[in-house]
N, C-alpha and C positions, 0 to 999 in steps of 0.2 A: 520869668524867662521860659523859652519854649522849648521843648524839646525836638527833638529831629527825628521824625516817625521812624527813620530807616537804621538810627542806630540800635532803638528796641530787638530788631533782627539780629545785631552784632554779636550776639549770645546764644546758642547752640539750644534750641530746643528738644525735649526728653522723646519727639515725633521725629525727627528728621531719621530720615533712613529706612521709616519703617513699611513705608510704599516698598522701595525697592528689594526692603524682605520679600515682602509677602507676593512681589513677583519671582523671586526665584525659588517660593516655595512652591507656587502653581507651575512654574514650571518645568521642577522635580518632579511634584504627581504627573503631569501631563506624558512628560520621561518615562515615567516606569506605567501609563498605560500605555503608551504606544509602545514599549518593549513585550509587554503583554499582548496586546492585539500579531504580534509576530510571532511570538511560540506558540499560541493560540493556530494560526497561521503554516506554519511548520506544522505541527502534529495533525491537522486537518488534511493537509498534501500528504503526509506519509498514510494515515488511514486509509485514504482515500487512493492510493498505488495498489498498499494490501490488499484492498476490495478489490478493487483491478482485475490483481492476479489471481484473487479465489475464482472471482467470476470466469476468468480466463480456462484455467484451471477444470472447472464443471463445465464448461464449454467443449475441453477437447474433449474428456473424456465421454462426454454424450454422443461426440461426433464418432468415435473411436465405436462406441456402443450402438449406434446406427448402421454404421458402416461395416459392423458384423451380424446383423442382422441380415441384410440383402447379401452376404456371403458367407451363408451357415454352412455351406460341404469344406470350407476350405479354415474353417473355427480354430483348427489347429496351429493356424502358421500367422494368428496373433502372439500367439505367444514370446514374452521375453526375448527368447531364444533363438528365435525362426523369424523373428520380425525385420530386423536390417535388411535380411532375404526377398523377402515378399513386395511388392512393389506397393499395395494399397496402405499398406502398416507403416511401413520405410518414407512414404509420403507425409504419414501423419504425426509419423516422429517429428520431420523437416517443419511440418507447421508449427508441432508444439516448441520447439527451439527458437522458433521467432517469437512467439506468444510469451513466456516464461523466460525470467534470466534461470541462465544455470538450472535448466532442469533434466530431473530426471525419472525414468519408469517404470513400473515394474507390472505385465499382464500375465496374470494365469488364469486360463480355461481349464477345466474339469469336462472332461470329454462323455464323462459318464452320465454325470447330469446335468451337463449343459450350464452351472456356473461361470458365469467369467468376472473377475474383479481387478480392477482397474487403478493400479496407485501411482500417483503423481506427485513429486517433490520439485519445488525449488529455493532455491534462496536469493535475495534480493542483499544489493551489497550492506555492509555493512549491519546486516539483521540475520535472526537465528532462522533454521529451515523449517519449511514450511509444507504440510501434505495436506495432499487430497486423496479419497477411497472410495469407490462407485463400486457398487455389487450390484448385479444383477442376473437373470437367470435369460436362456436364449433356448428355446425349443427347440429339438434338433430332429 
């Protein structure tokens, strides 16, 4: 008597199934690289803001330090204090508040020897503050 090739198959072999494992285990890993490639991703964009704003940041204050340079008689009305006043300072605040979230600054000149030093904060939401500090000397 012959047997029926297809009843052989009637009986569960110890392999069935184990394709369809070994696709959900690829693609598990494939899952948690492509979750990787995204924080990866994430922390690249936030770096790369930071650097932004440093660069930003050495930016004004060069301008700030130039632009006291071609106006050493009047060195005094950068300062802090006197600068809201002053039209070319008061100017360069309105830039730095576009350039920077949330910043703020603090300049004092030294009238005596001609030091001025240049500090700039801001902070960026959700992250701790962040400075910058330009010294330089301007011959008077």
């Amino acid at each position: 008597m012959r047997k029926n090739p297809l009843s052989r198959r009637a009986r569960p072999s110890r392999t069935d199934g184990f394709v369809l494992l070994e696709a959900l285990v690829a693609l598990m890993i494939f899952a948690f690289g492509i979750l990787g490639i995204i924080g990866l991703q994430a922390a690249m964009t936030k770096t790369q803001t930071n650097a932004k704003f440093r660069a930003d940041a050495s930016y004004m204050a060069q301008q700030l330090i130039g632009t006291m340079w071609t106006d050493v008689t009047n060195l005094s009305s950068y300062q802090t204090s006197s600068c809201a006043g002053y039209a070319r300072c008061a100017d360069w605040a309105g830039q730095l508040s576009e350039k920077l979230p949330s910043p703020g600054y603090a300049v004092t000149v030294d009238a005596a020897t001609g030091e001025v030093t240049i500090n700039i904060n801001w902070s960026a939401p959700n992250e701790e503050q962040h400075n910058y500090v330009a010294t330089t000397q301007i011959k008077l």
